[in-house]
ROSE-805289 format. One record per residue: residue in three letters; x, y, z of N, C-alpha, C in turn. Coordinates in pm, whole numbers, padded with zeros to 5 digits, always signed. Each point is the difference from the previous one (the first is absolute). Layout:
<rs>
alaXYZXYZXYZ...
</rs>
This chain:
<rs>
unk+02119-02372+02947+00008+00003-00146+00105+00100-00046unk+00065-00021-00132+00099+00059-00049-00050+00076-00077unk+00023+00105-00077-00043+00072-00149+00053-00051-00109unk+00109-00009+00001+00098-00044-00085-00052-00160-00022unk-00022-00072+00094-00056-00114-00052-00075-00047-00084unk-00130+00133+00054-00100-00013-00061-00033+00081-00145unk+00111+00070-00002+00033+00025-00147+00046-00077-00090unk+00114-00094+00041+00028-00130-00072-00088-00097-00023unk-00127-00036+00048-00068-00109-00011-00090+00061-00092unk-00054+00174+00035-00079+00042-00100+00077-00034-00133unk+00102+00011-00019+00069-00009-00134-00034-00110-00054unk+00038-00081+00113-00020-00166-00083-00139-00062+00006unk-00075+00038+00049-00152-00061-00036-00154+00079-00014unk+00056+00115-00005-00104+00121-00120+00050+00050-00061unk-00083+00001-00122+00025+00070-00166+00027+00112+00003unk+00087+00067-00026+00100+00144-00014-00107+00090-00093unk-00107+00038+00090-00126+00060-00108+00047+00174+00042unk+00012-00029+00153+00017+00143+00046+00138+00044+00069unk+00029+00124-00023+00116+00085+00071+00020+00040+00127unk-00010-00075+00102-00035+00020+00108+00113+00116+00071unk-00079+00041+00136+00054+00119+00089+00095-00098+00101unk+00136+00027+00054+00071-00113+00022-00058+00029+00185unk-00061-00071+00006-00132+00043+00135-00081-00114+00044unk+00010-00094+00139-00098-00103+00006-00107+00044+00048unk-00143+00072-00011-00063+00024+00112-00107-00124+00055unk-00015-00020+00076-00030-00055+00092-00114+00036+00094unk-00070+00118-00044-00106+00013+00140-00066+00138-00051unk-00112+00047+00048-00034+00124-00038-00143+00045+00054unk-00027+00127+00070-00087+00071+00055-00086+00119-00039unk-00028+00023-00013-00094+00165-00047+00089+00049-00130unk+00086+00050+00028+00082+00072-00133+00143-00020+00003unk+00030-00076+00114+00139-00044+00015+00062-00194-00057unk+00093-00005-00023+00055-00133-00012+00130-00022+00086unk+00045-00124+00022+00092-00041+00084+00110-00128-00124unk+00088+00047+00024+00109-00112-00087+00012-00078+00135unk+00071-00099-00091+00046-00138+00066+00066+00034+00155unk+00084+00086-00008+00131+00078+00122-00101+00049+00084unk-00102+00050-00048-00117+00089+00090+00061+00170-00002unk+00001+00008-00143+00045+00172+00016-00163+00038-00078unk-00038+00099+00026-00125+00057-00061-00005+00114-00069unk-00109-00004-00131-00026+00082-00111-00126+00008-00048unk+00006+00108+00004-00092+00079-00030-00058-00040-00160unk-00162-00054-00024-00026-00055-00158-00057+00076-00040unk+00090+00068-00085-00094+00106-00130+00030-00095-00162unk-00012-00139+00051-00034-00105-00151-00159-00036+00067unk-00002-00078+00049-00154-00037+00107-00007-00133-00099unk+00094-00047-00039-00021-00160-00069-00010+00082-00124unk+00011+00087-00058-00029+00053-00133-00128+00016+00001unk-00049+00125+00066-00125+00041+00030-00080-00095+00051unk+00033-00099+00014-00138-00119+00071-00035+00032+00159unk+00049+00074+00083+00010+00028+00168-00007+00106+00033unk-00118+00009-00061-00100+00152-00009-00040+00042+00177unk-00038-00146+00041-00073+00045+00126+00101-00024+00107unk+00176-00089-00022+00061+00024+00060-00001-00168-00004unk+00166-00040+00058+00002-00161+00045-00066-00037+00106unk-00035-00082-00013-00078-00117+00104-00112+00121+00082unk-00026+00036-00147-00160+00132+00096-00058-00114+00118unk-00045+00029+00114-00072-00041+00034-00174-00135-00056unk-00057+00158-00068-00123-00041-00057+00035-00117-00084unk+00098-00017-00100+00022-00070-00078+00048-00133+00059unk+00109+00032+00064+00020-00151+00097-00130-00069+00061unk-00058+00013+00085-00118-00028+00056-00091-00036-00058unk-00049+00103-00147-00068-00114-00108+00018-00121-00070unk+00164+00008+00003+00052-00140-00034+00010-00121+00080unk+00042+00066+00150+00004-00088+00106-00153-00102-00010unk-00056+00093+00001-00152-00091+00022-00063-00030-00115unk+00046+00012-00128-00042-00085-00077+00091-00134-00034unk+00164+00006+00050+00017-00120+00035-00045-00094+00069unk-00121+00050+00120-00026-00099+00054-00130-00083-00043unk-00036+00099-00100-00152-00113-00088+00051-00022-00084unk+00077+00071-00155+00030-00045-00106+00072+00031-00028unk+00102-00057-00093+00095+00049-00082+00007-00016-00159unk-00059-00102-00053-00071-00023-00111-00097-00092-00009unk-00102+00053-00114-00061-00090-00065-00020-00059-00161unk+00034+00110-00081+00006+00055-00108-00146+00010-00058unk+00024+00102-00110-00136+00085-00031-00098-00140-00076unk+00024-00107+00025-00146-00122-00035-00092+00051+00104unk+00057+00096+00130-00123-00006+00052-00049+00170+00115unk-00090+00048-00011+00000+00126+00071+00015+00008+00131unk+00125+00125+00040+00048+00045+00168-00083+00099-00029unk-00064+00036+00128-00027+00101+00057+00072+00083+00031unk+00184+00003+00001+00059+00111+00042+00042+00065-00176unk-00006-00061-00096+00065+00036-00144-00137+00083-00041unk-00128-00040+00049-00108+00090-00035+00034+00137+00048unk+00030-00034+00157+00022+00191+00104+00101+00048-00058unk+00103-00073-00082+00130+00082-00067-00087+00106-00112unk-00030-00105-00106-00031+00045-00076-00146+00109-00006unk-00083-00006+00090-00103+00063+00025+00111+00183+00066unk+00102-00014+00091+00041+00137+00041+00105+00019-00145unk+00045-00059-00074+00095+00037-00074-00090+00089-00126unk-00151-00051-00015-00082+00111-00068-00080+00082+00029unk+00021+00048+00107-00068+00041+00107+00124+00153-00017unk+00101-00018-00002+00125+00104-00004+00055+00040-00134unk-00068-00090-00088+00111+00031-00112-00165+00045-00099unk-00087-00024-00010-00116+00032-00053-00014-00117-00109unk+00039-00076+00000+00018-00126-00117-00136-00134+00049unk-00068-00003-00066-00077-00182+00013+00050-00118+00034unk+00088-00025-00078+00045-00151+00051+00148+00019-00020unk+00063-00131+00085+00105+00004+00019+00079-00164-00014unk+00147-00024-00083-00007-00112-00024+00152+00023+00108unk+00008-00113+00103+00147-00025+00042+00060-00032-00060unk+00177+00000+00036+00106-00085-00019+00130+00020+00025unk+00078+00002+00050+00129+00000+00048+00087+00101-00014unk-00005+00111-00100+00124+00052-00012-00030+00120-00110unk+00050+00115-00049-00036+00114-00060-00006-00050-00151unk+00092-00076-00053+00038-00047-00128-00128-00100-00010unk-00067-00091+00038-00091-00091+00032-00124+00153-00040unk-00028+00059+00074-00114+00049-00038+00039+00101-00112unk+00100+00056-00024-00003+00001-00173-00058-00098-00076unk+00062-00096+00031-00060-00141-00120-00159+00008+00022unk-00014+00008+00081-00181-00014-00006-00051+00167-00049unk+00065+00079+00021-00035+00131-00048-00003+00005-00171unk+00082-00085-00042+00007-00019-00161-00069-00020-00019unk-00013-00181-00008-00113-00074-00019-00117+00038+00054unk-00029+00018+00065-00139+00110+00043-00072+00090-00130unk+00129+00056-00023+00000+00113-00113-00018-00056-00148unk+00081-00130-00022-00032-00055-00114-00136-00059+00025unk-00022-00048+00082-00139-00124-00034-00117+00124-00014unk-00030+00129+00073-00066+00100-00015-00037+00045-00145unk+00133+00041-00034-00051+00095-00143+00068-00056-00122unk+00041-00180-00009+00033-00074-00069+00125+00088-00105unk+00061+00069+00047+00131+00023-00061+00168+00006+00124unk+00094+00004-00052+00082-00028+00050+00129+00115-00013unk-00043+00131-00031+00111+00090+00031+00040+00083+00089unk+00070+00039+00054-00002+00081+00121+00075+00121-00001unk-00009+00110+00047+00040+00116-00006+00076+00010+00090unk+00139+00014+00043+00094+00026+00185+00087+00089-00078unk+00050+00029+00150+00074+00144+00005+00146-00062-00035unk+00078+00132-00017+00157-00030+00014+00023-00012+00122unk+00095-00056+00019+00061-00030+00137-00076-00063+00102unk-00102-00032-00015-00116-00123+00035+00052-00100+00080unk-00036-00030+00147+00067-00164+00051-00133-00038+00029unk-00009-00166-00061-00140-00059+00046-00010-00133+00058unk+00152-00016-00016+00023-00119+00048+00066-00099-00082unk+00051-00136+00004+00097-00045-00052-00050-00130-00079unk-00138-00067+00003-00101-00111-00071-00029+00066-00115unk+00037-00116-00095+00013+00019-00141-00116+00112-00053unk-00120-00004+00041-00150+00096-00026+00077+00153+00047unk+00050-00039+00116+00052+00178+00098+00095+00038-00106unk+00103-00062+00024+00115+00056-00100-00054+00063-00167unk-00079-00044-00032-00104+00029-00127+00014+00124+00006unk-00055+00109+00142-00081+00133+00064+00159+00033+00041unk+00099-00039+00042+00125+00062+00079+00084+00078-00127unk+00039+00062+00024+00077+00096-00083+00162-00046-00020unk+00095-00010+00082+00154-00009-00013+00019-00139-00035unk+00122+00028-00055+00009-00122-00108+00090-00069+00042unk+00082-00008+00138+00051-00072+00080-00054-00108+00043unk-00156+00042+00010-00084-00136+00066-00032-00055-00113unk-00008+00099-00105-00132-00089-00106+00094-00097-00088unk+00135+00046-00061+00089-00062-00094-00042-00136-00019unk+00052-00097+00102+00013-00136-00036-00095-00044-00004unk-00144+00060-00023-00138-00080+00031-00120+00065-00130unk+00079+00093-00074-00091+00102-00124-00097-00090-00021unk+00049-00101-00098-00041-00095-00107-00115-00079+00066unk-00075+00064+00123-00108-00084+00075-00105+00085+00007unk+00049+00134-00019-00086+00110+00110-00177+00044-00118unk-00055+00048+00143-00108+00067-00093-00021+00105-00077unk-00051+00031-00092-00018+00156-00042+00013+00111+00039unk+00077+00086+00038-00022+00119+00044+00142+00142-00059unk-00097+00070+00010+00073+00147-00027+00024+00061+00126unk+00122+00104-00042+00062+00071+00152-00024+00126-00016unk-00080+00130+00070+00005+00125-00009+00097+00064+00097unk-00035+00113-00014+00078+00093+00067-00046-00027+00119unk+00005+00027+00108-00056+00030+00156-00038+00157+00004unk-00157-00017+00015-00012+00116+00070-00042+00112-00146unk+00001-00046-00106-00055+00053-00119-00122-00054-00068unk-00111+00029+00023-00105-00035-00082+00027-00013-00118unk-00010+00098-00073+00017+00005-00161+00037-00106-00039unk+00129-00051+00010+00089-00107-00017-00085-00107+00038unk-00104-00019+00101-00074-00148-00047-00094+00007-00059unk-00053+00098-00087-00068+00010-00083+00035-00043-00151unk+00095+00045+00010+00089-00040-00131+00007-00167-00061unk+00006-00083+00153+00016-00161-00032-00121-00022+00022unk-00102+00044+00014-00122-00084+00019-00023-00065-00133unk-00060-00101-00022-00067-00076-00119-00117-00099+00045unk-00044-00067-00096-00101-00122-00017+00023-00072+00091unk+00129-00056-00012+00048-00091+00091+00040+00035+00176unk-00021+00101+00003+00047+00060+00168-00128-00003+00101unk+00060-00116+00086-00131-00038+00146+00055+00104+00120unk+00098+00020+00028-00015+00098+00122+00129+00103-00030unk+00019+00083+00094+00117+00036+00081+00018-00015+00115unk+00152-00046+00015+00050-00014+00142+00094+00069+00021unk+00003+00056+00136+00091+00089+00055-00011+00036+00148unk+00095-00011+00066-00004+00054+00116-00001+00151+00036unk-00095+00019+00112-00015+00128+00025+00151+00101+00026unk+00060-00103+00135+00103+00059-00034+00143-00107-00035unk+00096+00042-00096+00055-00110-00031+00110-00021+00088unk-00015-00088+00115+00140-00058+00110+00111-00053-00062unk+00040-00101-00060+00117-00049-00022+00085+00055-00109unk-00060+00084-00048+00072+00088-00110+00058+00119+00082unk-00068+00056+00119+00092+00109+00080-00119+00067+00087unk-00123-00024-00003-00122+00077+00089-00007+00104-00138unk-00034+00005-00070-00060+00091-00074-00137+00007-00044unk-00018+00155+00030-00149+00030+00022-00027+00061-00114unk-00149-00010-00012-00055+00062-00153+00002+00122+00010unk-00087+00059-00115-00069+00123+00027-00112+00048+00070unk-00054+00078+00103-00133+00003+00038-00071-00038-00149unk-00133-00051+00038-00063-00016-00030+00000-00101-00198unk+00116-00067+00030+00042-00088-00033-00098-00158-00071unk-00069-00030+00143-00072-00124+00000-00090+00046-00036unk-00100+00100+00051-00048+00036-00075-00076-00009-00173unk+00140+00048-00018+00006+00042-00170-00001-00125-00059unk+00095-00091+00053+00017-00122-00032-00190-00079-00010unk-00036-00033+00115-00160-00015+00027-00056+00047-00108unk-00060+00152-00045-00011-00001-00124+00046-00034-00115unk+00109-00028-00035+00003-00098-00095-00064-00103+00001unk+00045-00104+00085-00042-00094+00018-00175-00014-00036unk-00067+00099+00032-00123+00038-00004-00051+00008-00133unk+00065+00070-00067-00034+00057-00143+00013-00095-00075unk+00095-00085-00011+00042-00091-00091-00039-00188+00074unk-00025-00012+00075-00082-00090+00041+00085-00090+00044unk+00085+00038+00096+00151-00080+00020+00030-00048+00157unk-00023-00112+00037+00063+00014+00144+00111+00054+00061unk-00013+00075+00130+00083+00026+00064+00058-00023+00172unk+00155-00097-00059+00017-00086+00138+00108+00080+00056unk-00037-00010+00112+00095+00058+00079+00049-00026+00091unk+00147+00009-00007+00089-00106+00123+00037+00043+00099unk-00043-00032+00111+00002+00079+00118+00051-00138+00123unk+00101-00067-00093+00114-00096+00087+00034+00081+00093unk+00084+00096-00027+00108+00085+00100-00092+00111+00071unk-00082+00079-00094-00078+00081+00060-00136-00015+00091unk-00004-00116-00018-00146-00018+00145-00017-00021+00116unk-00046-00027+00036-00001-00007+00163+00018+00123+00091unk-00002+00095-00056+00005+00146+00058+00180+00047-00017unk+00056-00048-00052+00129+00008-00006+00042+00173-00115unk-00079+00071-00027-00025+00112-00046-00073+00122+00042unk-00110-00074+00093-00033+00089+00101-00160-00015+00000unk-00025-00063-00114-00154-00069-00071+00004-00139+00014unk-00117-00078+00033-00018-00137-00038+00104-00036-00072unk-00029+00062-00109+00033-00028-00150+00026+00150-00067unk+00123-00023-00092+00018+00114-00063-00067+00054-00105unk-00076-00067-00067-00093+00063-00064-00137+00068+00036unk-00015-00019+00159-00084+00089+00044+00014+00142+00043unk+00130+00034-00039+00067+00145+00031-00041+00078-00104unk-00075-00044-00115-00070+00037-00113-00120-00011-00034unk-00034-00067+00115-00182-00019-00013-00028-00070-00116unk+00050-00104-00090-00059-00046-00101+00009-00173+00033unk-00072-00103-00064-00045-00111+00030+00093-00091-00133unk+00067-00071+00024+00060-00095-00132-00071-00099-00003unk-00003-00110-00116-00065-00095-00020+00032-00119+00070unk+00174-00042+00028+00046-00083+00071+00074+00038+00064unk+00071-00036+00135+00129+00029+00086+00048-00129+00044unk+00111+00030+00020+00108-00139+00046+00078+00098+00110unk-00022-00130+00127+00079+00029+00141+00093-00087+00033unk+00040+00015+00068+00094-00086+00078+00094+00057+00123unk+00145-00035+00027+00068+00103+00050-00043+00056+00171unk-00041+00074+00000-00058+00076+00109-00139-00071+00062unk-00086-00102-00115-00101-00059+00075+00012-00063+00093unk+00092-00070+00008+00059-00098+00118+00058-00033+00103unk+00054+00137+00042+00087+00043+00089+00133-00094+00044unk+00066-00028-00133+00057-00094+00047-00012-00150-00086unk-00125-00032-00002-00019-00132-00022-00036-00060-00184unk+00055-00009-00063-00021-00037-00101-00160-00027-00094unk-00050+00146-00029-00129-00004-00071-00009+00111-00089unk-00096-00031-00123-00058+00075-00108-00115+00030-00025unk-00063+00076-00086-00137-00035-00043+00000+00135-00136unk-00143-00088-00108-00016+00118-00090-00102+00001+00072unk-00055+00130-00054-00137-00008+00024-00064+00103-00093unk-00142-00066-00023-00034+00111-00156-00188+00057+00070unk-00035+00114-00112-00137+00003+00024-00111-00141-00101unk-00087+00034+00074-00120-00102-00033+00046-00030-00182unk-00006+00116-00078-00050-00010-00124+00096-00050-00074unk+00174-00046+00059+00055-00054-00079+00109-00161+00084unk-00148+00010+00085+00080-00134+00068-00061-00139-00009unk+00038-00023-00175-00014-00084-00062+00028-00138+00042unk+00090-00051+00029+00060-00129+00052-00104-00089+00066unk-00013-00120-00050-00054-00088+00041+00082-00106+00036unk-00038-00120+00077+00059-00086+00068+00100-00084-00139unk+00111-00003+00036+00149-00083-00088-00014+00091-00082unk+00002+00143+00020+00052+00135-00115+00137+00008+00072unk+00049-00033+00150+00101+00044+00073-00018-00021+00157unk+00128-00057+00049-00053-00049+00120+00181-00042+00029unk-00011-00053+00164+00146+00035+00076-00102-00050+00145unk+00118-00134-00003+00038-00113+00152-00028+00125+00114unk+00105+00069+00022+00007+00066+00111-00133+00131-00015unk+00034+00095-00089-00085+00086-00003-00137+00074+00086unk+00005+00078+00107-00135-00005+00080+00057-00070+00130unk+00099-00073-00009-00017-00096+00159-00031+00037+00126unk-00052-00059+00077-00022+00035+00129+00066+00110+00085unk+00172-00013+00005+00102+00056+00045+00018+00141-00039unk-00024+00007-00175+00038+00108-00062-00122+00061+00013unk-00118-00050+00007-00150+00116-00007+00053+00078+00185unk+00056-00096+00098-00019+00057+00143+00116+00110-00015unk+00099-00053-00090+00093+00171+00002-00044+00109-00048unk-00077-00026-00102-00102+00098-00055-00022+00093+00078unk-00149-00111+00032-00061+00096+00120+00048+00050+00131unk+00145-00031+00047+00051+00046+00093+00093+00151-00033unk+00057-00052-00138+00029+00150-00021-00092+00111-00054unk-00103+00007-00030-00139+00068+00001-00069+00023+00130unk+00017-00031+00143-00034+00018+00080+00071+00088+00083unk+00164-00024-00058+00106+00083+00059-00030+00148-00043unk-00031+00003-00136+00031+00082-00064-00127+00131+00082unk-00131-00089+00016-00088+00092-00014+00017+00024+00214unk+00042-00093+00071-00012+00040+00129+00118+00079+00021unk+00112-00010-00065+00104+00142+00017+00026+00098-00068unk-00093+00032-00106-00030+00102-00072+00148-00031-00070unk+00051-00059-00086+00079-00032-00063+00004+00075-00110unk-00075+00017-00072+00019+00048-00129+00034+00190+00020unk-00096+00053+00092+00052+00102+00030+00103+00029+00047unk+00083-00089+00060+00128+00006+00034+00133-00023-00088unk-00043-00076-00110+00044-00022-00092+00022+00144-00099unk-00125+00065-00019-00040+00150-00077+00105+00054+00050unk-00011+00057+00164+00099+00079+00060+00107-00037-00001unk+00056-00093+00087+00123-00009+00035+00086+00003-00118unk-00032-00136-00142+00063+00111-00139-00019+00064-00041unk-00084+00092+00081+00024+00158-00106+00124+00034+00109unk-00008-00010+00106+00067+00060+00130+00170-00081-00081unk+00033-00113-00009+00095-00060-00084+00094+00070-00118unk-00125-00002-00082+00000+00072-00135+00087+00164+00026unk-00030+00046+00133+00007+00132-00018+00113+00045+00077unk+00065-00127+00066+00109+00000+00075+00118-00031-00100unk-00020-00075-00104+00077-00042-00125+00046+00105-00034unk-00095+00062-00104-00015+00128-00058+00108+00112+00053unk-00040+00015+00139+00061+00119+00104+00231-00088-00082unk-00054-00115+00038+00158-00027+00012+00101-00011-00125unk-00159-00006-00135+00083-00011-00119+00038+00187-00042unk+00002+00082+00088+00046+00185-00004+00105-00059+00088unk+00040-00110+00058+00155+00012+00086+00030-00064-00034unk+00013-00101-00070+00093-00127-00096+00038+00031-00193unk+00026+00001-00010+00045-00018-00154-00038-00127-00071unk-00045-00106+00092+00011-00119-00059-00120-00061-00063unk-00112+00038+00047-00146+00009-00009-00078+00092-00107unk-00061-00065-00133-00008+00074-00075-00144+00050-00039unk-00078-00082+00074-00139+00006+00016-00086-00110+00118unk-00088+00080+00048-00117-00059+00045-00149-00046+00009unk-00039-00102-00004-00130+00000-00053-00067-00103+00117unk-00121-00028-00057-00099-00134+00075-00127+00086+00042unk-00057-00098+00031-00135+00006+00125-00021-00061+00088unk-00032+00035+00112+00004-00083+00142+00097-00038+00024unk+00025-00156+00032+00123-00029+00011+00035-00110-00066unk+00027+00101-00116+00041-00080-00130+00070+00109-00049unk+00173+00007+00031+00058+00105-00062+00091-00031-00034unk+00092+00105-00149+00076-00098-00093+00146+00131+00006unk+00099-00022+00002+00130+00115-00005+00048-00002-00120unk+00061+00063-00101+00069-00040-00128+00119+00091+00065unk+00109-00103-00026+00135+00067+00034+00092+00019-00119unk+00146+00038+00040+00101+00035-00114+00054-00061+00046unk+00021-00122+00119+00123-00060+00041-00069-00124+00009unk+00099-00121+00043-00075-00145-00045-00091-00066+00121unk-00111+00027-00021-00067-00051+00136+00023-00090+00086unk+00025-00118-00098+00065-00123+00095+00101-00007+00055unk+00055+00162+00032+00137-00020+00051-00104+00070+00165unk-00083+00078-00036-00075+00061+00103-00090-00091+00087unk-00042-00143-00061-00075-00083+00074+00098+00014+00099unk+00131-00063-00076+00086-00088+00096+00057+00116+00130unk+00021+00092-00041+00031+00139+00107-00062-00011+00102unk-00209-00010-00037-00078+00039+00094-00016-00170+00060unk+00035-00071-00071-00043-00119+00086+00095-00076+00128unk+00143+00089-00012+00120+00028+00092-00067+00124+00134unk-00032+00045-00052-00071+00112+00106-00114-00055+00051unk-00085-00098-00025-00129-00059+00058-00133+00013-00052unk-00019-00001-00132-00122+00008-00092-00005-00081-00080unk-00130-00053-00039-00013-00031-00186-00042+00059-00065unk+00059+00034-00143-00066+00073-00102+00000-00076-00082unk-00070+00021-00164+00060-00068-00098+00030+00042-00116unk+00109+00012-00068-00001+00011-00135-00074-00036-00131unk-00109+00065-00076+00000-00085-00159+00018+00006-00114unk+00131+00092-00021+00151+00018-00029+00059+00050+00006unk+00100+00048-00062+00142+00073+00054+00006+00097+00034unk-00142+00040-00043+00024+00160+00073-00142+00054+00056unk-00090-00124+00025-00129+00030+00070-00006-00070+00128unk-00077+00064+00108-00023-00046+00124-00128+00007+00030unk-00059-00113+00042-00158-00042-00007-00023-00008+00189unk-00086+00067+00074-00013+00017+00144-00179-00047+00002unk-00024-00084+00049-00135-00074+00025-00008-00042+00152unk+00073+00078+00091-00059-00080+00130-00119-00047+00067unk+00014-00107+00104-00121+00033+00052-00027+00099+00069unk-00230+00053-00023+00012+00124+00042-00051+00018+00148unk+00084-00140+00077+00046+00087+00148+00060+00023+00021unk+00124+00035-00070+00131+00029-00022+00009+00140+00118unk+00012+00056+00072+00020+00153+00080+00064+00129-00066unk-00076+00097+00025+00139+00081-00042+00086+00052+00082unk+00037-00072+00127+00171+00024-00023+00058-00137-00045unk-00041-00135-00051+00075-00024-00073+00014-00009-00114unk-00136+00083-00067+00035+00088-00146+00108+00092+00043unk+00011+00064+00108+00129+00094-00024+00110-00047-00008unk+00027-00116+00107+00105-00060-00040+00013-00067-00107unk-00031-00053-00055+00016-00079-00171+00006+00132-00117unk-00025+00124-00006+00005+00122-00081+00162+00023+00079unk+00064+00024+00120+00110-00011+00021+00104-00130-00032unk-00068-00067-00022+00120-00138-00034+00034+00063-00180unk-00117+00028-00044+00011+00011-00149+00117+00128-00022unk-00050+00131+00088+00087+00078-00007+00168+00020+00051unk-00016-00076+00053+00168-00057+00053+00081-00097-00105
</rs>
């Protein structure tokens, strides 16, 4: 196979949605990837946080392997026994009652809405600035930048934008009409930016006082990819709904909301999805939940980005170029003075992935079997 070929055909028969890295890869192991040529790099993207437990984990392969060999679909007309064991460990970890599948982070927004509307029969919503929730007409409603939202306003749902990370300020928009707030614990595609301690919290009380749901999107942040299940357990407080995806799957294309007992309203044709739950996607589930808990994953995740985090840090006192550091676990974000995407392309010449989400932010989500020496080496690609 050529690259160049296969850049030309991408041209001519997929939709020019994304900016791609001029890179075929082709293959991939624990924390490493292989291009087309067979040169290897080091993934601090992990699919955009989805390869939490690493490519082709073991556990995860093997759950799939062998549920190819009984099922691959049936659709939800009728009950698997493996979409029950998903959903039975997915509340089992996250402290939530029930749990609805479906495909993709933006997908369980939509059911996180509607959830929220059919509940407390109003339709406004409270999100942050700089907010990503996904790109379906309901998500974009909750997303903040107006790059995504422009050509699609004149559809969207109700909602107001606060500050991040300021209570007060959602106090201010509450009204009659306001069913929840949404916000991510910590916000990824805007740059990894983290709240204030005790943040969610504060937020929770509101929510409390004024009788308001509170959803919380834990697309990017779950799966231990912070160093917790879930990032809102780094605060000890309980939200009303959460939406996953991303990291549940290790890989394999799955979502889910999932809410407590008292507001998981939905009855049969309130909302529903062909694929949603399937056989395939409940066995990645549970394969990356098995990874997680037989290799102590999440603690490794805690450490090694703090161990990350603190190797950054050390290097932004010897660079000029690096203007801050932040994250949790390994979920860490750089704000620079120079144009990042000139730095993908640097470090991805030297043998890494990073990613830019914009010109002057760098977003690091590897998977967390990533080593540290080749955290050291990827903190040296950056610094070179």
């Amino acid at each position: 196979m050529d690259k160049m070929d296969i850049f030309e055909r991408e041209t001519k028969y997929i939709f020019h949605t994304y900016d791609r890295q001029p890179v075929v890869i082709t293959k991939g192991k624990g924390s490493k990837v292989w291009d087309i040529n067979g040169k290897e790099y080091i993934d601090c993207v992990g699919g955009i946080a989805v390869c939490g437990v690493g490519h082709r984990n073991p556990f995860v392969v093997k759950r799939i392997k062998d549920q190819l060999d009984r099922l691959m679909h049936i659709s939800n007309l009728y009950y698997t026994d493996i979409s029950v064991d998903a959903a039975e460990k997915i509340a089992e970890i996250s402290g939530m009652d029930k749990v609805f599948f479906c495909n993709s982070g933006t997908e369980a927004i939509e059911a996180a809405l509607k959830l929220a509307i059919k509940h407390t029969s109003k339709n406004k919503f409270i999100a942050m600035k700089n907010a990503f929730h996904g790109r379906t007409i309901g998500a974009l409603s909750v997303t903040y930048k107006e790059k995504f939202k422009k050509p699609f306003e004149s559809f969207l749902t109700d909602a107001c934008f606060v500050n991040y990370g300021d209570v007060s300020k959602i106090e201010e928009e509450i009204d009659e009409d306001t069913a929840a707030i949404i916000l991510e614990p910590i916000q990824g595609e805007s740059g990894v930016i983290v709240p204030p301690d005790g943040y969610l919290r504060a937020v929770r009380e509101v929510c409390d006082k004024n009788d308001l749901l509170l959803i919380v999107d834990e697309v990017q942040t779950g799966f231990g990819r912070t160093g917790r299940w879930f990032a809102f357990q780094h605060e000890g407080i309980m939200p009303d709904i959460i939406t996953m995806a991303k990291g549940m799957g290790g890989g394999f294309p799955v979502g889910a909301m999932a809410a407590k007992n008292d507001v998981a309203d939905f009855e049969p044709g309130d909302h529903g999805t062909t694929f949603g739950g399937n056989p395939l996607a409940c066995s990645a589930v549970l394969g990356v939940i098995e990874a997680i808990n037989k290799d102590n994953l999440i603690e490794k995740s805690e450490k090694d980005g703090r161990y990350f985090k603190e190797k950054l840090i050390k290097l932004k006192k010897d660079v000029d170029f690096i203007d801050d550091v932040r994250g949790k676990g390994m979920m860490i974000g750089l704000s620079l003075n120079k144009d990042a995407n000139a730095l993908v392309s640097s470090v991805l010449n030297k043998g890494a992935l990073i990613n830019a989400t914009s010109d002057k932010i760098i977003r690091l989500v590897p998977p967390f079997v990533i080593t540290r020496d080749e955290i050291d080496r990827v903190v040296s690609y950056i610094a070179d």
